[in-house]
TILUM-516490 format. One record per residue (C-alpha): residue in three letters; x, y, z. Coordinates in Angstrom, 1 decimal, padded with zeros to 4 digits. Last residue first. Example, Ala and Ser with C-alpha at 12.3 -4.5 7.8 and 13.67 -1.06 7.14 Angstrom:
2
[atom 'SER', [013.7, -001.1, 007.1]]
[atom 'ALA', [012.3, -004.5, 007.8]]
END
This chain:
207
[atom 'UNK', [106.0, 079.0, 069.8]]
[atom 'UNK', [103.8, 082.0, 070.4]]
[atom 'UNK', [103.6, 082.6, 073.9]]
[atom 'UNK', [100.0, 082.4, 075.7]]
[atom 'UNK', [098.8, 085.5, 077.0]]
[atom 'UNK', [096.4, 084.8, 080.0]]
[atom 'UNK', [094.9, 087.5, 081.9]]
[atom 'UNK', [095.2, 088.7, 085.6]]
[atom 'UNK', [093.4, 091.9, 086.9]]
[atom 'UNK', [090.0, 089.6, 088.0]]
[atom 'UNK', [092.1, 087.3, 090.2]]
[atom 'UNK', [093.5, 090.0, 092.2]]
[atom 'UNK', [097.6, 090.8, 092.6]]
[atom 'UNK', [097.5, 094.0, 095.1]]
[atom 'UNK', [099.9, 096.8, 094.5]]
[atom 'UNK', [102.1, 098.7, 096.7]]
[atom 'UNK', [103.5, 102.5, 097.5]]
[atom 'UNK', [105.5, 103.2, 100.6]]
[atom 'UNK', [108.5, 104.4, 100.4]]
[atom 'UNK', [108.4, 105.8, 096.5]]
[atom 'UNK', [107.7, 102.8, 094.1]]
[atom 'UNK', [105.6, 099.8, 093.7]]
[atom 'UNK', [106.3, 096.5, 096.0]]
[atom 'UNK', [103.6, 093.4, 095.2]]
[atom 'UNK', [100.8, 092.4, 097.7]]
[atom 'UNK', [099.5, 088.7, 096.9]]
[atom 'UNK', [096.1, 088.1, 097.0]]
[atom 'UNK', [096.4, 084.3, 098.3]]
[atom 'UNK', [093.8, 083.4, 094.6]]
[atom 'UNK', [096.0, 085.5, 093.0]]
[atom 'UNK', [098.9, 082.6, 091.7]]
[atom 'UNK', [095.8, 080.1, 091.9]]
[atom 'UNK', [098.8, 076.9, 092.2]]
[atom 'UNK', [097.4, 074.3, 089.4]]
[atom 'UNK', [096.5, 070.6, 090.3]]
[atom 'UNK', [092.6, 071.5, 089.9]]
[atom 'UNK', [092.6, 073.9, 092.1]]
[atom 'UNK', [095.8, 074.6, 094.5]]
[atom 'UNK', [095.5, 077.6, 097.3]]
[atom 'UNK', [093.4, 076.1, 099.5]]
[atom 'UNK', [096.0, 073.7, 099.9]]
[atom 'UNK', [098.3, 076.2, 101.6]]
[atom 'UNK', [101.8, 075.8, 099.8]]
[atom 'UNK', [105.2, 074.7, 102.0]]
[atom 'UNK', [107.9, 073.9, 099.9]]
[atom 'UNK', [111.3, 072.5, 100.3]]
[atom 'UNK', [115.1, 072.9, 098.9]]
[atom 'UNK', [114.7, 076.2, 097.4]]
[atom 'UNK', [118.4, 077.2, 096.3]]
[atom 'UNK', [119.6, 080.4, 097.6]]
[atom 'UNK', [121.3, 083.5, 096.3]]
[atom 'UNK', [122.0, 086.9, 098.6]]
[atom 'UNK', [123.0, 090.0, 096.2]]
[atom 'UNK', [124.8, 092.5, 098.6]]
[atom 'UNK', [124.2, 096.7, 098.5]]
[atom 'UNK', [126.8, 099.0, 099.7]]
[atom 'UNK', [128.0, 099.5, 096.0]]
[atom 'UNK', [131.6, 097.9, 095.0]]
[atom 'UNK', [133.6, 100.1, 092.3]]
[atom 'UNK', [134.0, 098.1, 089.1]]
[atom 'UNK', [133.5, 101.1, 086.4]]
[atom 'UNK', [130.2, 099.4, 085.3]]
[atom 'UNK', [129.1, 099.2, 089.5]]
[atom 'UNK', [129.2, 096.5, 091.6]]
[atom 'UNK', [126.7, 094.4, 093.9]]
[atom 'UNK', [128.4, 092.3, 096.5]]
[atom 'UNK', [127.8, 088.8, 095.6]]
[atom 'UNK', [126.7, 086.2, 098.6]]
[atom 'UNK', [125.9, 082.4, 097.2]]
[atom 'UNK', [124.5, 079.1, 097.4]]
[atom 'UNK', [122.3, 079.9, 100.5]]
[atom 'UNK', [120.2, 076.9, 101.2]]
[atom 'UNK', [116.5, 077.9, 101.3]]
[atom 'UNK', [112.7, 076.8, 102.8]]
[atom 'UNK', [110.5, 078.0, 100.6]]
[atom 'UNK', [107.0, 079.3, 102.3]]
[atom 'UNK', [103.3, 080.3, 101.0]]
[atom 'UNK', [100.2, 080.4, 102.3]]
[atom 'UNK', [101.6, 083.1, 105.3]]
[atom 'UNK', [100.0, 082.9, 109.0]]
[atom 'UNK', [102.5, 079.9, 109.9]]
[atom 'UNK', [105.3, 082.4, 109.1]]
[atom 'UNK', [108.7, 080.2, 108.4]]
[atom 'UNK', [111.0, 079.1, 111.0]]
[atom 'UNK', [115.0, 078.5, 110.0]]
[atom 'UNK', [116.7, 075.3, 110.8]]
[atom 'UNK', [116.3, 074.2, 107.6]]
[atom 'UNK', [114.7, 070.9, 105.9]]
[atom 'UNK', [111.6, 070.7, 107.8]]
[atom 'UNK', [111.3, 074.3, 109.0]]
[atom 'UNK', [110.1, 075.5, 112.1]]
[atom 'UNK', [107.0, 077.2, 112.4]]
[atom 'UNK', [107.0, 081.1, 113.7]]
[atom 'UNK', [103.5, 082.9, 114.3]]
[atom 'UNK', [103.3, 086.1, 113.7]]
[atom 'UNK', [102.5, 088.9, 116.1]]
[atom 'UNK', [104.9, 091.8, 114.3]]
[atom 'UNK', [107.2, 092.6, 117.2]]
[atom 'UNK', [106.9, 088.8, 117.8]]
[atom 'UNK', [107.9, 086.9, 114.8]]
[atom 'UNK', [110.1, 090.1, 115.0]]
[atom 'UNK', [112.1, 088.8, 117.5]]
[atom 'UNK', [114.9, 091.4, 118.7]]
[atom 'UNK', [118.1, 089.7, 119.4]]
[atom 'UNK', [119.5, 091.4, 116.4]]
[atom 'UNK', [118.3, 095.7, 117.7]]
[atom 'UNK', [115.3, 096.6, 115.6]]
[atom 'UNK', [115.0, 099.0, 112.5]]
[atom 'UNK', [111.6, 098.1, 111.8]]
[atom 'UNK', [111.0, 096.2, 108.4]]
[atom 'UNK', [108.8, 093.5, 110.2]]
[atom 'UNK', [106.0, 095.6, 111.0]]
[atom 'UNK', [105.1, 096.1, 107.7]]
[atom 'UNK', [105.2, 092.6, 107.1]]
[atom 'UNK', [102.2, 092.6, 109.5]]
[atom 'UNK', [100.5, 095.2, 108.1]]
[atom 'UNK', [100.4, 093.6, 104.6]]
[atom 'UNK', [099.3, 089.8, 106.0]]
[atom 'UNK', [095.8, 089.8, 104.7]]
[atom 'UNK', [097.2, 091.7, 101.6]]
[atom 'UNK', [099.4, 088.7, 101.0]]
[atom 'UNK', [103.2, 088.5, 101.3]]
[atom 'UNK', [104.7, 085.1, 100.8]]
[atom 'UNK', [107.6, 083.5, 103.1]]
[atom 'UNK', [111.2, 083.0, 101.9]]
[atom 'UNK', [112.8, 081.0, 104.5]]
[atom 'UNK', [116.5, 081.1, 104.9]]
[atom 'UNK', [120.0, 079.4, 105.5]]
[atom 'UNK', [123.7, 079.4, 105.1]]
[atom 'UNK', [124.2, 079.7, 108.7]]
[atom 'UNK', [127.0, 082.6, 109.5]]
[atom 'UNK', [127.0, 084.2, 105.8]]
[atom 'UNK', [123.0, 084.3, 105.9]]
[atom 'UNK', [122.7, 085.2, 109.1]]
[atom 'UNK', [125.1, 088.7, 108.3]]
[atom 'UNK', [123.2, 089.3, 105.2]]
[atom 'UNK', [119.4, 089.4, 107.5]]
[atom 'UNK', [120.7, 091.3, 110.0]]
[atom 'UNK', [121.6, 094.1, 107.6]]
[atom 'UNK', [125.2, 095.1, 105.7]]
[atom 'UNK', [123.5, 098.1, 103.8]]
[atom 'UNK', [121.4, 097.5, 100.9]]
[atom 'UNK', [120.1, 093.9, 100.7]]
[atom 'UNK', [119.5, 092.3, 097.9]]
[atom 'UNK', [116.9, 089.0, 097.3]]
[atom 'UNK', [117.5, 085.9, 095.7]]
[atom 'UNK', [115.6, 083.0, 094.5]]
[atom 'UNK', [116.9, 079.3, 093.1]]
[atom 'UNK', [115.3, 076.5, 091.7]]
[atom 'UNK', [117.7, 074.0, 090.5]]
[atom 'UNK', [116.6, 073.8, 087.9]]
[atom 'UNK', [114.2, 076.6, 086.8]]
[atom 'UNK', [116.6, 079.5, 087.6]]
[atom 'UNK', [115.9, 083.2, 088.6]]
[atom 'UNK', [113.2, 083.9, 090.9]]
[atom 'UNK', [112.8, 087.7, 092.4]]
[atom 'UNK', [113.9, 090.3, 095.6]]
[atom 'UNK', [114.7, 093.9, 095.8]]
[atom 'UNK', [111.8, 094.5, 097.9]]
[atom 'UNK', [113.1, 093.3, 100.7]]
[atom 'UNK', [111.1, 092.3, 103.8]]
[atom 'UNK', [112.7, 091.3, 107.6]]
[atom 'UNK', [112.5, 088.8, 109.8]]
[atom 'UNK', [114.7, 087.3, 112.1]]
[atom 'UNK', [115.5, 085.2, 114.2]]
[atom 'UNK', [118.5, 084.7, 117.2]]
[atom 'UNK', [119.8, 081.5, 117.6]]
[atom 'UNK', [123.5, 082.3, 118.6]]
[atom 'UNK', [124.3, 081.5, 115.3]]
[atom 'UNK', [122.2, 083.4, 113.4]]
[atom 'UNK', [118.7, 082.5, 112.1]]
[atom 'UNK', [116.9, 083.9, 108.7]]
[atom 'UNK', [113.3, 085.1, 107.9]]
[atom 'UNK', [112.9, 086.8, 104.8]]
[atom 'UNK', [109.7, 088.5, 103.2]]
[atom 'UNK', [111.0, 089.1, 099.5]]
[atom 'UNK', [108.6, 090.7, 098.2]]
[atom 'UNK', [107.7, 090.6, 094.6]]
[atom 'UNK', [108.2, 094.0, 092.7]]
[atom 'UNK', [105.8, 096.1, 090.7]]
[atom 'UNK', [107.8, 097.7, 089.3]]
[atom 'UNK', [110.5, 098.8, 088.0]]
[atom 'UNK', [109.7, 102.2, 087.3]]
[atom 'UNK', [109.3, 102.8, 090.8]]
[atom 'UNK', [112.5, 101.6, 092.0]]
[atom 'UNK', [114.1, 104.0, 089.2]]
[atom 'UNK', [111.7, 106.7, 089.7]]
[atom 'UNK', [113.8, 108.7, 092.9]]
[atom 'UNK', [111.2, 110.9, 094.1]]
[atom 'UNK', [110.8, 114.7, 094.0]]
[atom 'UNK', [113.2, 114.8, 090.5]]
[atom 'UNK', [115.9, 115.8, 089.6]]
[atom 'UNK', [117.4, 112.2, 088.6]]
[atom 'UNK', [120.8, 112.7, 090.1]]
[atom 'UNK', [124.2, 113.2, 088.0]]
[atom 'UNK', [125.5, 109.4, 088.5]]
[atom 'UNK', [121.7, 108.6, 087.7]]
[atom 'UNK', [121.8, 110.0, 083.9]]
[atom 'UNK', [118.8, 111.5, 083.4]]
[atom 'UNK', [116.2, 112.3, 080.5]]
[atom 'UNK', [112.4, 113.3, 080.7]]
[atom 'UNK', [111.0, 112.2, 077.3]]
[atom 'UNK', [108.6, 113.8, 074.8]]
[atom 'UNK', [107.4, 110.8, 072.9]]
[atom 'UNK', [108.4, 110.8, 069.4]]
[atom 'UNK', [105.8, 110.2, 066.5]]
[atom 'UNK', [105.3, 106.7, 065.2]]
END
């Protein structure tokens, strides 16, 4: 195999380039489209793209916040949150959710959603999205580096406790992951992907 001519950085001495690649490289990235609740009963909503699945049993998701934001300081007061699915049909709308807006702001309403409230938390979901986990928190971990110096960035943890899935979205007893054209985060500040039905392919695992 010949060697590939490669661009090498170290991040601690800057990347030198136009754009940052490392949130591009990895990618693309689920949204995490969170709507939370603070004491006082203020909502919110707000997308991270910083946000995946990581355990089975129980199932629990996570999304990381840079800065201290809205979203962090709900989640230490009430210990709840919805994770709501971002499609293509609902792009402009998230959109209109990451607006740096004061915390008795709605941005159920900023962004003309419809809020729901949840079953099992007392957080509302969007009506208009197909998909919806209602969330305990089980844990907030500031984010460090190698060397042990905290970043400005916290790692918020949450069990899904309930599920709401639009039926249209199930065939034959199996969720259509593209079917709700889900839009995914990319790079740069505004690049995303769409999931479609004819991009995905099957790839069953050896053992």
């Amino acid at each position: 195999m010949t060697d590939k001519d490669l661009y090498f950085y170290e991040p601690s001495k800057g990347h030198g380039l136009k754009h940052d690649p490392f949130n591009a490289i990895i990618a693309p990235r689920p949204i995490g489209w969170i709507s939370s609740r603070d004491t006082k009963g203020h909502v919110n909503l707000a997308p991270y793209s910083f946000f995946n699945a990581f355990c089975y049993v129980p199932p629990i998701i996570g999304f990381s916040s840079t800065n201290w934001k809205d979203t962090v300081s709900n989640m230490e007061q009430t210990r709840e949150f919805v994770w709501n699915l971002t499609t293509m049909d609902l792009a402009k709308h998230m959109n209109a959710t990451a607006a740096h807006v004061a915390p008795e702001v709605d941005e159920f309403e900023i962004a003309g959603l419809t809020a729901v409230p949840g079953k099992l938390v007392n957080v509302p979901r969007v009506a208009e999205s197909p998909v919806a986990f209602e969330c305990k928190m089980s844990d907030i971990v500031r984010l460090k580096g190698a060397d042990g110096k905290v970043a400005d960035a916290w790692l918020t943890l949450g069990e899904v406790v309930a599920v709401h899935i639009d039926k249209a979205m199930i065939k034959d007893g199996v969720y259509q992951t593209a079917a709700a054209r889900p839009i995914v985060r990319a790079g740069r500040r505004g690049d995303y992907f769409e999931i479609k039905p004819e991009n995905m392919f099957e790839m069953v695992r050896p053992d």
